[in-house]
N, CA, C and O atoms as a printed pandas DataFrame, in Angstrom:
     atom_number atom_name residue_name chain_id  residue_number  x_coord  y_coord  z_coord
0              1         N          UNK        A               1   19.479   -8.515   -5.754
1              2        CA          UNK        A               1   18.129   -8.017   -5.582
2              3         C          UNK        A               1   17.424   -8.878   -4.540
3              4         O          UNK        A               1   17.653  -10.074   -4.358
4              5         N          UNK        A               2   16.624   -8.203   -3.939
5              6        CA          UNK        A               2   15.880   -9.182   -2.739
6              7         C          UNK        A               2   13.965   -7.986   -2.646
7              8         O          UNK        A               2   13.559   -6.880   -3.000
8              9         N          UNK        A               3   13.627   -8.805   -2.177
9             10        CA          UNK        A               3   11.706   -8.763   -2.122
10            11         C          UNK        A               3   11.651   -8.623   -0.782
11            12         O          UNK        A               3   12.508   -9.172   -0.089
12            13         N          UNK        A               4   10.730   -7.937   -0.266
13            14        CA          UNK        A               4   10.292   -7.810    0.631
14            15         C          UNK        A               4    8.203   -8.059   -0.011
15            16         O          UNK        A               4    7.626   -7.859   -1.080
16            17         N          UNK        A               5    7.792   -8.532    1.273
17            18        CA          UNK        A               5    6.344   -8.625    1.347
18            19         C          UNK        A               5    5.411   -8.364    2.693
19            20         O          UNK        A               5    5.324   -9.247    3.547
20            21         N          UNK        A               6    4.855   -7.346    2.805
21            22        CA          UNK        A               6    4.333   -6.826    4.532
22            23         C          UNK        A               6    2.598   -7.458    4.146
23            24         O          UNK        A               6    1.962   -6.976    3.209
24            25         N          UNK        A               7    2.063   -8.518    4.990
25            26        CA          UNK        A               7    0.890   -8.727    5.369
26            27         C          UNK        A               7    0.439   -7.722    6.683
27            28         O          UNK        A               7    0.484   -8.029    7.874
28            29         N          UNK        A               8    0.060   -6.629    6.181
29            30        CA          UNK        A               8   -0.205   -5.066    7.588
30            31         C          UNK        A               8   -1.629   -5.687    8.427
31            32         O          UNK        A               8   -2.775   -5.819    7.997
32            33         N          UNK        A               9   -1.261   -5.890    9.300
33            34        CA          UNK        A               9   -2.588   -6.350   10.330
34            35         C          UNK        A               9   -3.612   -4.972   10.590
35            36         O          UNK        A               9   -3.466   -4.116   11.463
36            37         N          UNK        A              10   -4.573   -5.042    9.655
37            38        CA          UNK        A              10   -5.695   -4.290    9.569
38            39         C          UNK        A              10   -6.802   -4.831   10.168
39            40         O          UNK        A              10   -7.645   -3.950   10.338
40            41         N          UNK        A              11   -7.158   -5.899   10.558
41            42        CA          UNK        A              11   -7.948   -7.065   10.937
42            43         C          UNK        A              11   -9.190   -7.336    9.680
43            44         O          UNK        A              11   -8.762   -7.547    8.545
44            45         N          UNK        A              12  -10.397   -7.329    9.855
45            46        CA          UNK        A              12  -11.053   -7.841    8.648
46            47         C          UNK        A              12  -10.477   -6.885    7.256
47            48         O          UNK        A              12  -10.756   -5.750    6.869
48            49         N          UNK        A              13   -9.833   -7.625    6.900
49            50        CA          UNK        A              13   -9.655   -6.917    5.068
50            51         C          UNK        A              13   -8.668   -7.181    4.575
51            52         O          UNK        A              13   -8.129   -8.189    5.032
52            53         N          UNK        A              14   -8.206   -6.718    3.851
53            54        CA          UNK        A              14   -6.647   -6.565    3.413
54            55         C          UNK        A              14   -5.862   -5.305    2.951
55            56         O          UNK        A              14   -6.181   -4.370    2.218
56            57         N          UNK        A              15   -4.899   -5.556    3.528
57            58        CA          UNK        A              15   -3.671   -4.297    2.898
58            59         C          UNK        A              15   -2.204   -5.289    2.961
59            60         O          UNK        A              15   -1.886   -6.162    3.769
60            61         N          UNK        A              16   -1.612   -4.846    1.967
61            62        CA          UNK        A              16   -0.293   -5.854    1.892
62            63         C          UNK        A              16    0.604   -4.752    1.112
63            64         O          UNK        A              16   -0.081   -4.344    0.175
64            65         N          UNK        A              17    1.882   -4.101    1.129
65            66        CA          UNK        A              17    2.553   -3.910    0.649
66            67         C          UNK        A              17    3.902   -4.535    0.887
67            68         O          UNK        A              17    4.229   -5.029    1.966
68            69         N          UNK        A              18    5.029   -4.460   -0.689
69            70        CA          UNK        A              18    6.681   -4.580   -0.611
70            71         C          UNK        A              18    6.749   -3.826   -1.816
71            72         O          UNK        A              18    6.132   -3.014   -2.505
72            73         N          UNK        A              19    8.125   -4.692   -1.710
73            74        CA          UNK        A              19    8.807   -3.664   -2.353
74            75         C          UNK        A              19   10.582   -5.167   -3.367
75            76         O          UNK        A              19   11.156   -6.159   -2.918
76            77         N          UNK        A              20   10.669   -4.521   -4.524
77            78        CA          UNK        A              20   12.022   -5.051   -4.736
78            79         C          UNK        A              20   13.404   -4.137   -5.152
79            80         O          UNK        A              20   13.611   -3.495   -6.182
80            81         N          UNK        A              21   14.205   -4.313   -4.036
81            82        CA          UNK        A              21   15.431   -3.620   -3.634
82            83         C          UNK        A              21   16.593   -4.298   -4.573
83            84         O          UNK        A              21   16.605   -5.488   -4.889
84            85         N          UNK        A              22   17.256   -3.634   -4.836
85            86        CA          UNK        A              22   18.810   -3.458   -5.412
86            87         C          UNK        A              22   19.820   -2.480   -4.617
87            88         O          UNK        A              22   19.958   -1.259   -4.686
88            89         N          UNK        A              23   20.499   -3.489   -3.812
89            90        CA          UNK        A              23   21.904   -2.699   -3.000
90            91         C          UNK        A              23   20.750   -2.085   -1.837
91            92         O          UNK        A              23   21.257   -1.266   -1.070
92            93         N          UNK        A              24   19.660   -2.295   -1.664
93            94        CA          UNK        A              24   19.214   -1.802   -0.847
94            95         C          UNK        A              24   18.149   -0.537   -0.945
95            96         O          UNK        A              24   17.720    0.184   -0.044
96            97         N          UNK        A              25   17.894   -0.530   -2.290
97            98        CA          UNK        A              25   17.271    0.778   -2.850
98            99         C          UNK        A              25   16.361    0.160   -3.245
99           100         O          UNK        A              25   16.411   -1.024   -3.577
100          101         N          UNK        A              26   15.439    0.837   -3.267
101          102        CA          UNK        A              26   13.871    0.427   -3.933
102          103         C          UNK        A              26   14.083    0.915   -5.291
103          104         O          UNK        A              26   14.524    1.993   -5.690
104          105         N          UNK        A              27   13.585   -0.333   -6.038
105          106        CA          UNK        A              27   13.759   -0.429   -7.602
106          107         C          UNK        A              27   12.229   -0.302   -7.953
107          108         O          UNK        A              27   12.090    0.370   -8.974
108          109         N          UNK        A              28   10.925   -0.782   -7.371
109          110        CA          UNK        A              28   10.015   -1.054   -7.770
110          111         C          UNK        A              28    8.904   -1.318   -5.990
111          112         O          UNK        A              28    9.157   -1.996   -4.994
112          113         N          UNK        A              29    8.222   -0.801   -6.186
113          114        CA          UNK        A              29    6.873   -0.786   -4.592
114          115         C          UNK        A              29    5.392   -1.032   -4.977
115          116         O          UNK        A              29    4.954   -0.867   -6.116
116          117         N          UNK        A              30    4.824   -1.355   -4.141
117          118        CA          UNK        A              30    3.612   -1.998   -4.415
118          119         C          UNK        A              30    2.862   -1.960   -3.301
119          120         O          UNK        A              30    3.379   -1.974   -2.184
120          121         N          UNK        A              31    1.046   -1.890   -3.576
121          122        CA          UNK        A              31    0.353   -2.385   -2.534
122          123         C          UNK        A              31   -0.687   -3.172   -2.958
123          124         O          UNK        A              31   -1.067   -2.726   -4.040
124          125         N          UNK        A              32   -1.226   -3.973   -2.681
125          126        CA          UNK        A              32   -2.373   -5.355   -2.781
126          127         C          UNK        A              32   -3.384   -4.637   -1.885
127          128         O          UNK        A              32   -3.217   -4.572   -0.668
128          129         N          UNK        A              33   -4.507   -4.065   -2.552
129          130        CA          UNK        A              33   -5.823   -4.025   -1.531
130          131         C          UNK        A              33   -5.486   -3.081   -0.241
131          132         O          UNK        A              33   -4.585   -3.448    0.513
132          133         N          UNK        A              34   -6.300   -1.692    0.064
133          134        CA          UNK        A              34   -6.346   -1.546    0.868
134          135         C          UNK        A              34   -7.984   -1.278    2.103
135          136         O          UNK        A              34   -8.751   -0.340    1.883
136          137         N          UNK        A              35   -8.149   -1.962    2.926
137          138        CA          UNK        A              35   -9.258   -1.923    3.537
138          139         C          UNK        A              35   -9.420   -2.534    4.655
139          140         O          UNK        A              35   -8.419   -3.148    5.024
140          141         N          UNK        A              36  -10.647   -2.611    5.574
141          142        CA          UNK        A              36  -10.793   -3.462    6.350
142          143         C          UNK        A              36  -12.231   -3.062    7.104
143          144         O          UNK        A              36  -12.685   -1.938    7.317
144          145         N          UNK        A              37  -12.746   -4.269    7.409
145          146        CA          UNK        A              37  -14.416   -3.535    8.485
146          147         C          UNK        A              37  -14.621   -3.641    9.720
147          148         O          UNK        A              37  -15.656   -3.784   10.371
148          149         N          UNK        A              38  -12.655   -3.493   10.229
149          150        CA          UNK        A              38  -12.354   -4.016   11.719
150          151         C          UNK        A              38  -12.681   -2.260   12.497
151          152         O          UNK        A              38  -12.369   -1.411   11.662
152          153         N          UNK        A              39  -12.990   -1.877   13.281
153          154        CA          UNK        A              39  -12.753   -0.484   13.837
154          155         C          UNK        A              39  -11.877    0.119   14.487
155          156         O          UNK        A              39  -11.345   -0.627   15.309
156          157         N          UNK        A              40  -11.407    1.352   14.486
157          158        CA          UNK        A              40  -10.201    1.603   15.347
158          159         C          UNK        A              40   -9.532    2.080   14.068
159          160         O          UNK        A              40  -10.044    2.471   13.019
160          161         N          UNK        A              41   -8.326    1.955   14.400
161          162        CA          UNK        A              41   -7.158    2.909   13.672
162          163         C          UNK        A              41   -6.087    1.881   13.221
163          164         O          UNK        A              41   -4.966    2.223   12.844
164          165         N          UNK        A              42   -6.459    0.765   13.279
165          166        CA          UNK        A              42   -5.913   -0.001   12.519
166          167         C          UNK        A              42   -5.303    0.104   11.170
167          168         O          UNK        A              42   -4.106   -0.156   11.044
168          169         N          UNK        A              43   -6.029    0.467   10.142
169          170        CA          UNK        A              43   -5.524    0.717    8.726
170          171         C          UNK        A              43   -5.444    2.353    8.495
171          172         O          UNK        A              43   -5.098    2.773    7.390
172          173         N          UNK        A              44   -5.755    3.215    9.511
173          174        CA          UNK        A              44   -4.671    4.556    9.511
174          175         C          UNK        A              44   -3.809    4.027    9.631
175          176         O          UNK        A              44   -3.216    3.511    8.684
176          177         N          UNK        A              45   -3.421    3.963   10.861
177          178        CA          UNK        A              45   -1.607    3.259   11.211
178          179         C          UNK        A              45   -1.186    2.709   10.572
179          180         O          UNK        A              45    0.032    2.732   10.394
180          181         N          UNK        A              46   -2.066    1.888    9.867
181          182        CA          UNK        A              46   -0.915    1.323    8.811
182          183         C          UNK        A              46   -0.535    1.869    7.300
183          184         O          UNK        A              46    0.549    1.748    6.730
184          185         N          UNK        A              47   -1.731    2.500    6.817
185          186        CA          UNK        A              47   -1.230    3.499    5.664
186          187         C          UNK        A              47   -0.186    4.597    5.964
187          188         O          UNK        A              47    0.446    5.090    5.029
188          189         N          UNK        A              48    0.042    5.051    7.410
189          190        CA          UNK        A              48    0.980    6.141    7.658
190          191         C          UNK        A              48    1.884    5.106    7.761
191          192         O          UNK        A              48    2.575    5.269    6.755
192          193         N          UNK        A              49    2.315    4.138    8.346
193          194        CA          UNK        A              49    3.282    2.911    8.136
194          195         C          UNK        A              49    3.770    2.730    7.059
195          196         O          UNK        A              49    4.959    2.411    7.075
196          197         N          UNK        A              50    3.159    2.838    5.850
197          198        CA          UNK        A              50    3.245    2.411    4.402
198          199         C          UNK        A              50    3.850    3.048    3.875
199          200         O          UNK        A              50    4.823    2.643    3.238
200          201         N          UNK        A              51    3.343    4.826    3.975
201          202        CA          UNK        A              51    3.425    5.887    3.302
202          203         C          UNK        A              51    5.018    6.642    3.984
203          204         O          UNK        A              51    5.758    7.535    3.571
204          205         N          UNK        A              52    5.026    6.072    4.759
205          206        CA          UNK        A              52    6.715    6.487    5.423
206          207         C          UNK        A              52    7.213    5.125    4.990
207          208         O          UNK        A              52    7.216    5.596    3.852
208          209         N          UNK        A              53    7.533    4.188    4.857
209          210        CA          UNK        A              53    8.320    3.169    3.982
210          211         C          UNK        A              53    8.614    2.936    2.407
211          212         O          UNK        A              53    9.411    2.315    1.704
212          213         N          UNK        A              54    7.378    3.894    2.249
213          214        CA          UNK        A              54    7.801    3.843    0.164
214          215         C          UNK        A              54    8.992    5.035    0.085
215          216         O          UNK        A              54    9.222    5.915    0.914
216          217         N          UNK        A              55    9.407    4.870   -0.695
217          218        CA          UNK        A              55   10.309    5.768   -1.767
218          219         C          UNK        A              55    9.665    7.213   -1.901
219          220         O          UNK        A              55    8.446    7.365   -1.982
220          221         N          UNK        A              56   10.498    8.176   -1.917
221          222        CA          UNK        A              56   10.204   10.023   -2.529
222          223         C          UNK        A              56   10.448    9.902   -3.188
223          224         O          UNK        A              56   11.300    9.077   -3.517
224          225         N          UNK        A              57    9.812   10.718   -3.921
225          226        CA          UNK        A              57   10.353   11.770   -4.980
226          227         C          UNK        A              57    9.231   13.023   -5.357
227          228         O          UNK        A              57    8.000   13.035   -5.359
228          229         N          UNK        A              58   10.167   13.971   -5.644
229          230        CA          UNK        A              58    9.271   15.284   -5.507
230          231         C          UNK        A              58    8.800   15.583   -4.116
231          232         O          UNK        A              58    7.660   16.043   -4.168
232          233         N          UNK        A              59    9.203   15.502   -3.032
233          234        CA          UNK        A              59    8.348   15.187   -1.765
234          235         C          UNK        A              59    7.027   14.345   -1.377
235          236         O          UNK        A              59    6.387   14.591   -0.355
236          237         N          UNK        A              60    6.662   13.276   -2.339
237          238        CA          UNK        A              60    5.214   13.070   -2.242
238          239         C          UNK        A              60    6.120   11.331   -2.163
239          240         O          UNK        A              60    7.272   11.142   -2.553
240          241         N          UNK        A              61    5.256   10.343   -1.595
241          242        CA          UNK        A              61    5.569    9.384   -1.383
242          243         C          UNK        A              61    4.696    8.348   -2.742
243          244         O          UNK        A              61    3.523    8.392   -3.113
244          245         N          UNK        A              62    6.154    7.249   -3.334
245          246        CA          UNK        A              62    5.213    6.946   -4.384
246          247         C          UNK        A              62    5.363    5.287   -4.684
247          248         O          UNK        A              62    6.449    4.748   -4.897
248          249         N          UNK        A              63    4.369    4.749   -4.666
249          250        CA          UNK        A              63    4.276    3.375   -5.433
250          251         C          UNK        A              63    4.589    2.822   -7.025
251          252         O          UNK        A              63    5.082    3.723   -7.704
252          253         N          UNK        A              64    4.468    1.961   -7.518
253          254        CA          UNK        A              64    5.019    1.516   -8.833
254          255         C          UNK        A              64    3.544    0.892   -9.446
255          256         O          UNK        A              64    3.200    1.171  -10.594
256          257         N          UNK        A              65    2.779    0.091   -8.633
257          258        CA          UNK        A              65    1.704   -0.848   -8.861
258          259         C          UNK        A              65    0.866   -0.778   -7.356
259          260         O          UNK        A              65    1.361   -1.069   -6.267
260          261         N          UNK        A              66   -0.577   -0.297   -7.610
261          262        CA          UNK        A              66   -1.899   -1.157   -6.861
262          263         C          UNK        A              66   -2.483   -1.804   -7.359
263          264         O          UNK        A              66   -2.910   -1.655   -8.504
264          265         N          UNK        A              67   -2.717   -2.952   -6.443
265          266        CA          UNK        A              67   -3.958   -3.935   -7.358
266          267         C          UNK        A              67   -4.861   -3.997   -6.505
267          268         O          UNK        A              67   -4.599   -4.034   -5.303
268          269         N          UNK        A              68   -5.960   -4.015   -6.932
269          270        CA          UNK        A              68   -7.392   -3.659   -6.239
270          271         C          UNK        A              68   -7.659   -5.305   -6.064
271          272         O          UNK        A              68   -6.497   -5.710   -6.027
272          273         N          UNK        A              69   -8.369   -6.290   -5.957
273          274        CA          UNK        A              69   -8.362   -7.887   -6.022
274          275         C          UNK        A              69   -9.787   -7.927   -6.419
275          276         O          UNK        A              69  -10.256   -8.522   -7.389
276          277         N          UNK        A              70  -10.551   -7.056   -5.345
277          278        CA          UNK        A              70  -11.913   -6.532   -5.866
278          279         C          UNK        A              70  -12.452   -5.391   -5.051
279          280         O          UNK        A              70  -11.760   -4.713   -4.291
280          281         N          UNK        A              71  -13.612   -5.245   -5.243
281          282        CA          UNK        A              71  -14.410   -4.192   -4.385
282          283         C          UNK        A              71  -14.939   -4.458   -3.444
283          284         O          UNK        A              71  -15.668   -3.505   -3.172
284          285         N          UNK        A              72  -15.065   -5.463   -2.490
285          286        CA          UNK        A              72  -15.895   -5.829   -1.467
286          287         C          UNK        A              72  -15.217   -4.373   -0.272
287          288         O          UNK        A              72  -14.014   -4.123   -0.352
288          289         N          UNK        A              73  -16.021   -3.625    0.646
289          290        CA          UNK        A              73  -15.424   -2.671    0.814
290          291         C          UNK        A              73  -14.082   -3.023    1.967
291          292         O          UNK        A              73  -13.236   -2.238    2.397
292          293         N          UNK        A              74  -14.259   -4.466    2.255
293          294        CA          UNK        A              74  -13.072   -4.208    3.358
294          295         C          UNK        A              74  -11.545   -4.783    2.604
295          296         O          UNK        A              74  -10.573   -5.205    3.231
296          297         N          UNK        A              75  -11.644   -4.681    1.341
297          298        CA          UNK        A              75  -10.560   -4.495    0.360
298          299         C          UNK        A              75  -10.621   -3.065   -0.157
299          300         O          UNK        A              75   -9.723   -3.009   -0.998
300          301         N          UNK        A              76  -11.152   -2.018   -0.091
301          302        CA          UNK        A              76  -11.039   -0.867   -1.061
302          303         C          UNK        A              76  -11.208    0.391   -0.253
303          304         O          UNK        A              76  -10.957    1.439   -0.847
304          305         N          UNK        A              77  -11.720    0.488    1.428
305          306        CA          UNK        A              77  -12.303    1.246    1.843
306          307         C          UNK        A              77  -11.182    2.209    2.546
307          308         O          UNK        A              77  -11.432    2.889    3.541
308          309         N          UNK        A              78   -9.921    2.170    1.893
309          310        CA          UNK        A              78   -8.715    3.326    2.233
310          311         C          UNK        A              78   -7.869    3.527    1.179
311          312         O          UNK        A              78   -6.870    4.245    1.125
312          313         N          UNK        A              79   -8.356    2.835    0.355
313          314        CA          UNK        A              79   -7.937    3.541   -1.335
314          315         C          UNK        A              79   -7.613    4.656   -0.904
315          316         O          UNK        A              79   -6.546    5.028   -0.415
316          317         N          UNK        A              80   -8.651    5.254   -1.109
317          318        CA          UNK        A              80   -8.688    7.008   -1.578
318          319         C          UNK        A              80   -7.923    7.323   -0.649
319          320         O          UNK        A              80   -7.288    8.306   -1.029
320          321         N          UNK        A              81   -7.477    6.885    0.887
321          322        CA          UNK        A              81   -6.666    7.672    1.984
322          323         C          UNK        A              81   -5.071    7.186    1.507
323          324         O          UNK        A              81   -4.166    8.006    1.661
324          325         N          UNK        A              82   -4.902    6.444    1.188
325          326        CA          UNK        A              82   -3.712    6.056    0.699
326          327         C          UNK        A              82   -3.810    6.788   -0.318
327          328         O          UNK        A              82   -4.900    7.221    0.056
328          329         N          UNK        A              83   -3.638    7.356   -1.341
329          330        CA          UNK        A              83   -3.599    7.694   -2.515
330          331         C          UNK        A              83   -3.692    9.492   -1.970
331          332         O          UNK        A              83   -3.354   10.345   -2.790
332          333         N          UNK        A              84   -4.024    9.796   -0.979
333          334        CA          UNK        A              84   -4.227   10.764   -0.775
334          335         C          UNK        A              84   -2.620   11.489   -0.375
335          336         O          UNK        A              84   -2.408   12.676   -0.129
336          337         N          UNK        A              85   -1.947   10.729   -0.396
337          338        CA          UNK        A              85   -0.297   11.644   -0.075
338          339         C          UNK        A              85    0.495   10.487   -0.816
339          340         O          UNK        A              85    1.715   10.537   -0.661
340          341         N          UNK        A              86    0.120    9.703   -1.407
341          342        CA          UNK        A              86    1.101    8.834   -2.534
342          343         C          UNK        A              86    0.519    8.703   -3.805
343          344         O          UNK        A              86   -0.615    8.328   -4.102
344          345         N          UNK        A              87    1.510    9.087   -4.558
345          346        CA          UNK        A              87    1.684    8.990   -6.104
346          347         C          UNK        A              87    1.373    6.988   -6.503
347          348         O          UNK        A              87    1.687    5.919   -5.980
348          349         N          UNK        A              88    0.786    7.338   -7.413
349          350        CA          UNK        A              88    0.831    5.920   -8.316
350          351         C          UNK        A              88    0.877    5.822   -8.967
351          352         O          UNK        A              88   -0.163    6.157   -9.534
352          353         N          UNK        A              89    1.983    5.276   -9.922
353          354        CA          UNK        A              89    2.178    5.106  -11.402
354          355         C          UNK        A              89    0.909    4.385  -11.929
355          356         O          UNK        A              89    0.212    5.079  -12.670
356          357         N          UNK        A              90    0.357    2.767  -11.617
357          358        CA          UNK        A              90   -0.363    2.126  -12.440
358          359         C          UNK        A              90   -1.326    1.561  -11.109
359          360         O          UNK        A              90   -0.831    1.227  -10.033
360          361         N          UNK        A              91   -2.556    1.535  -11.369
361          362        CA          UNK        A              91   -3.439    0.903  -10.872
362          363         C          UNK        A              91   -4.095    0.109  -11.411
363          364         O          UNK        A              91   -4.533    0.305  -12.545
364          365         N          UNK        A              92   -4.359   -1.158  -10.618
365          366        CA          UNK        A              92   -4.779   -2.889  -11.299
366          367         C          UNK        A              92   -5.516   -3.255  -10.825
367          368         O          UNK        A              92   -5.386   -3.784   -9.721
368          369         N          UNK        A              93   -7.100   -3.093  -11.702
369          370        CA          UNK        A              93   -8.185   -4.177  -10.859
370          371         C          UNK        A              93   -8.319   -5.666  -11.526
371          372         O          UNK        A              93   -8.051   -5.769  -12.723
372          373         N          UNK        A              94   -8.736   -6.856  -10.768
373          374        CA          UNK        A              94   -7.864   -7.751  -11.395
374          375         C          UNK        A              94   -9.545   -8.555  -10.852
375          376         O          UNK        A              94   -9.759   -9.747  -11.071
């Protein structure tokens, strides 16, 4: 088994996803916070980045765990766009 961890250059905020693989297969995916109050297309590109690197099933692209860290909006302000073509089992505000 091996981890992967992506710090996605959104500029002010955060978005972070990985993932932990077996033989190369995603066993389990994740994202930490998605947002930022940089302008531009920064954290599009990178949620379509994201959302083509997780795992299918059913055709819809899907995570295991989000954790929110908090609400300040340049942690939360692409939630809803992420979530908008990926499945999530469990969501974590922490």
């Amino acid at each position: 088994m091996h981890c992967t961890f992506n710090f996605r250059p959104v500029g002010q905020g955060g978005f972070s996803t990985g993932s932990i693989k077996e033989d190369d297969r995603p066993v389990f995916e994740f994202a930490y916070d998605c947002g930022t109050l940089t302008p531009g297309a920064h954290l599009a590109d990178q949620i379509s980045d994201a959302r083509n690197a997780f795992r299918m099933q059913g055709g819809k692209s899907i995570i295991d765990l989000l954790i929110i860290s908090h609400f300040d909006e340049d942690h939360v302000n692409g939630v809803v766009e992420l979530l908008r073509e990926v499945r999530c089992r469990v969501l974590v505000s922490i």
